[in-house]
N, C-alpha and C positions, 0 to 999 in steps of 0.2 A: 493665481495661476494663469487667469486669463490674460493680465496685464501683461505677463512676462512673453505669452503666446505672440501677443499686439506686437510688443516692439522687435519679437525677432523676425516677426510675418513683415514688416516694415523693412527691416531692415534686410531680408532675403531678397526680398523686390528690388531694393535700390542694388543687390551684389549684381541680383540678374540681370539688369538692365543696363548696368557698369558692363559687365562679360558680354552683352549682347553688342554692344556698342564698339570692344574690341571686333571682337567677331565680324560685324558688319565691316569692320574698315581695313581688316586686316584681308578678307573676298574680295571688298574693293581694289585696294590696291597692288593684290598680289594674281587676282584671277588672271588667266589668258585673254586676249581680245576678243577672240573668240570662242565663246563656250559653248557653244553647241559641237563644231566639230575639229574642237585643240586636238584629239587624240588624231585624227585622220589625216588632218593637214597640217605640213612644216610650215613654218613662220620663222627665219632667222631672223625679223625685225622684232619678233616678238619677246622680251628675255624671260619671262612668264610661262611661254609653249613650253608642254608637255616633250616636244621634240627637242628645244633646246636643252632643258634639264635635264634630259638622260644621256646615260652611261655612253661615248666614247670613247671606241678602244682604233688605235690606228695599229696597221701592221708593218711590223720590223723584221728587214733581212735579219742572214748573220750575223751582218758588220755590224749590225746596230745601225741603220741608217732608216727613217721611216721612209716608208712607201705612200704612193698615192693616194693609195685603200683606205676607208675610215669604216667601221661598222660601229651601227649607231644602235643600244638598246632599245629593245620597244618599247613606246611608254604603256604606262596604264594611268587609274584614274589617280592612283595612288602615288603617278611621280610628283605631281602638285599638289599637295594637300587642301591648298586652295579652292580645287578645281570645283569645286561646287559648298553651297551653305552648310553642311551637315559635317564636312572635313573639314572644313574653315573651323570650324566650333570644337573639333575634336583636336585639330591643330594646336586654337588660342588655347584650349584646356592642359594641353601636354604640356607648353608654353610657359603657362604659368605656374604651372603645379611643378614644374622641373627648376626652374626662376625661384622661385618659392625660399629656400635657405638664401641667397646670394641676394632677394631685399631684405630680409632679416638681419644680414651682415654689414649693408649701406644702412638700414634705420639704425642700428646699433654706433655705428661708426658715424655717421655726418649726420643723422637725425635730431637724436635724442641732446640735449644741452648738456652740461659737463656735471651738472649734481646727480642727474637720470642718471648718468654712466655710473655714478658711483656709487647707485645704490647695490649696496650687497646681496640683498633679498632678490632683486633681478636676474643677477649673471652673478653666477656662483665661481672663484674662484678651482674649485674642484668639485670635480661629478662622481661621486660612487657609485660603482656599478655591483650587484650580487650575481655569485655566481656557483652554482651547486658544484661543488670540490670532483666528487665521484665524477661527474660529466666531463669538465675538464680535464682533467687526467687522461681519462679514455679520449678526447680529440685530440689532446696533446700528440699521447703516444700513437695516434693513426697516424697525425701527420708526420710524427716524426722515420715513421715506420713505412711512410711511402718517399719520402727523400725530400718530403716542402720544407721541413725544417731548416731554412739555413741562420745559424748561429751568426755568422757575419754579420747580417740585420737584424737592428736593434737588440747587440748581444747582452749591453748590461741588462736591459729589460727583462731579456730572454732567461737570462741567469737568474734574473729574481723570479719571475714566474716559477719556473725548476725548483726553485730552492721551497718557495711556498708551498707549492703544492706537492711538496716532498718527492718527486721523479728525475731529483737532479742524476741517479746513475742511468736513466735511460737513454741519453743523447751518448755518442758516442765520440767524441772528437778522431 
C-alpha cells in the first residue's frame, strides 16, 4: 500500500510543478507592465492593462451614426485574470480543466497509432445510459407541459422516446 502511496506522491509532484510552470508563464506573459497600479492608470500601449480590456461602449444618435463619447467600464482585479499569481493559477486551472475533453479528442484522433484506435475495449461503439422510467415520464410531460417540447427536433428520436416510455398521447401535435 505504501508503494502505491510513493508513486502517486511522485507522480502529484511532477502534475504540480507541470501546472506551476504553466502558471508562472502564463503571469508572465499575460500580466500588465505595471502591477502595482494597472487598475489606476490607462496605458493604451499596454494590450494587458486592466483599462484596455474592459467593456467599451461608444454613443449613437438616432441615425445611427457614432458620437465622439466612449464610456469605458471600470476595471477591476478581475478584468485580467492575470493580474496577480493566485488568478493566474485560478485562470490556468479553469484552462485546463475546461480544455480537458478537446485534448482527449486530439489524443484520440492524432495521438493514439491506428491498432490503439481500434481497440474496442477503449471507445465503445455505443454507450448505455439507465434511466428510472417513472422519472422520465414526469420530465418528459413537464417539459412538454411548459411548450420546450418541440417535435420538429430530433423528431424520430422524439417519437421513439414517446413510444417507449409509453406517453406517445401526451404530445399533442
Amino acid at each position: 500500500m505504501f508503494e502505491v502511496a510513493k508513486r502517486i506522491f511522485s507522480f502529484l509532484i511532477v502534475l504540480a510543478i507541470i501546472i506551476a510552470s504553466y502558471v508562472h508563464a502564463f503571469f508572465l506573459l499575460l500580466h500588465s507592465q505595471n502591477l502595482l497600479d494597472s487598475l489606476n492608470i490607462q496605458n493604451p500601449n499596454d494590450s494587458n492593462n486592466p483599462w484596455t480590456l474592459s467593456n467599451t461602449y461608444n454613443q449613437v444618435d438616432e441615425n445611427g451614426n457614432i458620437l465622439n463619447e466612449t464610456f469605458i467600464q471600470a476595471p477591476s482585479e478581475n478584468t485580467n485574470l492575470f493580474y496577480s499569481f493566485p488568478t493566474s493559477l485560478l485562470a490556468t486551472y479553469l484552462f485546463l480543466t475546461v480544455q480537458n475533453a478537446e485534448v482527449i479528442a486530439d489524443i484520440e484522433l492524432f495521438y493514439l497509432l491506428p491498432y490503439q484506435k481500434r481497440q474496442r475495449t477503449w471507445f465503445p461503439e455505443v454507450i448505455y445510459y439507465t434511466i428510472n422510467v417513472e422519472k422520465a415520464q414526469k420530465y418528459i410531460k413537464e417539459v412538454i407541459n411548459k411548450g420546450e417540447w418541440k417535435k420538429d427536433d430530433w423528431s424520430e428520436m422524439k417519437n421513439k422516446i414517446l413510444k417507449l416510455l409509453n406517453i406517445e398521447d401526451t404530445i399533442k401535435n
